[in-house]
One Martini backbone bead per residue (centre of mass of N, CA, C, O) as a GRO file, in nm:
protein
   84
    1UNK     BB    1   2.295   3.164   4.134
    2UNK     BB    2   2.349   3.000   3.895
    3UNK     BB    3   2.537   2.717   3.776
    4UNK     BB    4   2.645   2.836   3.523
    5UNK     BB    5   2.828   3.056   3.657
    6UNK     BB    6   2.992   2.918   3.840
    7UNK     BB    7   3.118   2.789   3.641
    8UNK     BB    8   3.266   2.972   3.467
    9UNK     BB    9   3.395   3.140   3.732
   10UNK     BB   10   3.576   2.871   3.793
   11UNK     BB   11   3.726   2.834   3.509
   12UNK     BB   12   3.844   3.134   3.523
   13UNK     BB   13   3.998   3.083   3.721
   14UNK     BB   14   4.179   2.790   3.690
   15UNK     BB   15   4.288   2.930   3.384
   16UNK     BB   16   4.467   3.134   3.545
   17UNK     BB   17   4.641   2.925   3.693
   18UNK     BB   18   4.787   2.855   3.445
   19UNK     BB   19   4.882   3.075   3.317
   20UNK     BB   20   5.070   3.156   3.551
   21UNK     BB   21   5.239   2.876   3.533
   22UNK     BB   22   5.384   2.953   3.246
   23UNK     BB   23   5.479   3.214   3.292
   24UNK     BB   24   5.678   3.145   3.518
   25UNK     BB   25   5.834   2.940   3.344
   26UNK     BB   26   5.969   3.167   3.155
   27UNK     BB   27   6.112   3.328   3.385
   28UNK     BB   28   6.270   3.138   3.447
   29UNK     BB   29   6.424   3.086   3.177
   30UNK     BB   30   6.508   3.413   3.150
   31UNK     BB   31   6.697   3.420   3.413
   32UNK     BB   32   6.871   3.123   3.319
   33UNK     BB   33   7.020   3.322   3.079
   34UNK     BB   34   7.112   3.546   3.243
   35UNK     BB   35   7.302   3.386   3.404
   36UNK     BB   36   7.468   3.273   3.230
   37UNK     BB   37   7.611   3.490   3.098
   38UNK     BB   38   7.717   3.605   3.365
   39UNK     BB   39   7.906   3.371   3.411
   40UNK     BB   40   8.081   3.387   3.171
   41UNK     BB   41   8.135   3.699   3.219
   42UNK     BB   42   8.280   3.598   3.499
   43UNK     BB   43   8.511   3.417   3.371
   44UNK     BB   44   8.672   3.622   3.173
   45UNK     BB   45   8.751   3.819   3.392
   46UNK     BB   46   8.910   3.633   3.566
   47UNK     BB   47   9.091   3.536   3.346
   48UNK     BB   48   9.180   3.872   3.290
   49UNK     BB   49   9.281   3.880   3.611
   50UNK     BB   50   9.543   3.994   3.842
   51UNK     BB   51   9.431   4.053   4.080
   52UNK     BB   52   9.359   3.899   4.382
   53UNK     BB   53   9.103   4.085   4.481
   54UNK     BB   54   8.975   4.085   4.274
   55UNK     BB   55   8.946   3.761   4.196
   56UNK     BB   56   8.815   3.706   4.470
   57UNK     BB   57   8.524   3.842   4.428
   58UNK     BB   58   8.505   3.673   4.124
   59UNK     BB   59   8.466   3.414   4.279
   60UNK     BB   60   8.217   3.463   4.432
   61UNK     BB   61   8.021   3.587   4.221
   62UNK     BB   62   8.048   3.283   4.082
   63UNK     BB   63   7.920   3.127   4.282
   64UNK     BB   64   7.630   3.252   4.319
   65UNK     BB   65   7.556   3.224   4.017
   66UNK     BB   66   7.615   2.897   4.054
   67UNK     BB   67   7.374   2.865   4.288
   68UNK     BB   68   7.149   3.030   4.125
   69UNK     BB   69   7.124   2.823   3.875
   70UNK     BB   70   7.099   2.533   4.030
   71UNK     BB   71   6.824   2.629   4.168
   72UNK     BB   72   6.656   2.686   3.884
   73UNK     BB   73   6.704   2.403   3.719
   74UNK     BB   74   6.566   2.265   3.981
   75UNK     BB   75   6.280   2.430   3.985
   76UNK     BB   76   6.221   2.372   3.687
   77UNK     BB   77   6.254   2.061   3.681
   78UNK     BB   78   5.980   2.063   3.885
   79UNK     BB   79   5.782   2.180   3.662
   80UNK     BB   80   5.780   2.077   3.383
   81UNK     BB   81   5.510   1.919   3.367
   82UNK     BB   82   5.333   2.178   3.389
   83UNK     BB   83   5.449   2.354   3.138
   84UNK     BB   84   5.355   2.202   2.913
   0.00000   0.00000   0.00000
C-alpha cells in the first residue's frame, strides 16, 4: 500500500474521531436543555402539589433531575475545550 494512502486513511480516521466528539458535545448540550425544561417543570408540579405522598415522590424526582444536570453540566465543562 502506497505511503500516500495509509496518509489519508488515517487522516479520515483521525477526522472521524473529531467529528465525533463534537456530535458528543451537542448530544450533551441538548440533553442539558431537556433535563432544565424538566427540572422546572417538576418545580411547577411541587409547587402546585397538595398531597403529601404526591409532593414526596416530587421532591425524590427533582433530587435526581438535579444530580443529573449537575453531572452533565461538570462533564459538558471537562469537554468544553474540545468541543469549540
Amino acid at each position: 500500500m502506497p505511503i500516500d494512502e495509509v496518509l489519508k486513511r488515517l487522516s479520515n480516521y483521525l477526522d472521524k474521531g473529531e467529528r465525533k466528539k463534537k456530535v458528543h458535545c451537542e448530544q450533551i448540550d441538548t440533553l442539558l436543555d431537556k433535563l432544565k425544561e424538566k427540572e422546572s417543570s417538576l418545580e411547577k408540579k411541587l409547587s402546585n402539589e397538595k398531597d403529601p405522598d404526591k409532593r414526596k415522590r416530587l421532591k425524590i424526582e427533582l433530587k435526581v433531575v438535579t444530580a443529573q444536570r449537575k453531572k452533565g453540566r461538570k462533564r459538558r465543562k471537562e469537554l468544553n475545550a474540545k468541543c469549540k
